[in-house]
N, C-alpha and C positions, 0 to 999 in steps of 0.2 A: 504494500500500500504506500504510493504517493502522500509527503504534507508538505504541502505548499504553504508558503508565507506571504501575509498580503494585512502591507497598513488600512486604516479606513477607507481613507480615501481612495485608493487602489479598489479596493473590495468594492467602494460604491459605486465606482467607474465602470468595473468590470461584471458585476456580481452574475451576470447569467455563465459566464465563463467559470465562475469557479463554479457555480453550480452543479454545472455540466460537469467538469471532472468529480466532483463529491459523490456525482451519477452513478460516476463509472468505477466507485471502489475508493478514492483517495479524500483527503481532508485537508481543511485549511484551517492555518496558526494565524488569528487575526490578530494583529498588534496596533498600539499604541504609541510612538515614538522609540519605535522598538520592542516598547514592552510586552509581551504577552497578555492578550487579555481574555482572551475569547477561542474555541475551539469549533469548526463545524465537520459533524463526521455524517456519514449513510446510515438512515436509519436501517436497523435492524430488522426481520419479521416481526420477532418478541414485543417490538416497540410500537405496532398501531393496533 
């Protein structure tokens, strides 16, 4: 699995783009001035 890293604004620019890989298996490390803040993964079966 793919984890890509994307500041806000990146993420808000882009968001159908990471989506799309989140789609496909991988996850994005959203940050803050670098900072770590936030994490988006594929949901699971178990999880709906």
């Amino acid at each position: 699995m793919s984890i890509k890293r994307a500041n806000i604004g990146e993420l808000k620019t882009h968001l159908s783009r990471y989506v799309k890989g989140v789609k496909g298996g991988g996850s994005v490390l959203i940050t803050e001035r670098n900072v770590p803040v936030a994490k988006i993964l594929p949901l699971e079966d178990d999880d709906l």
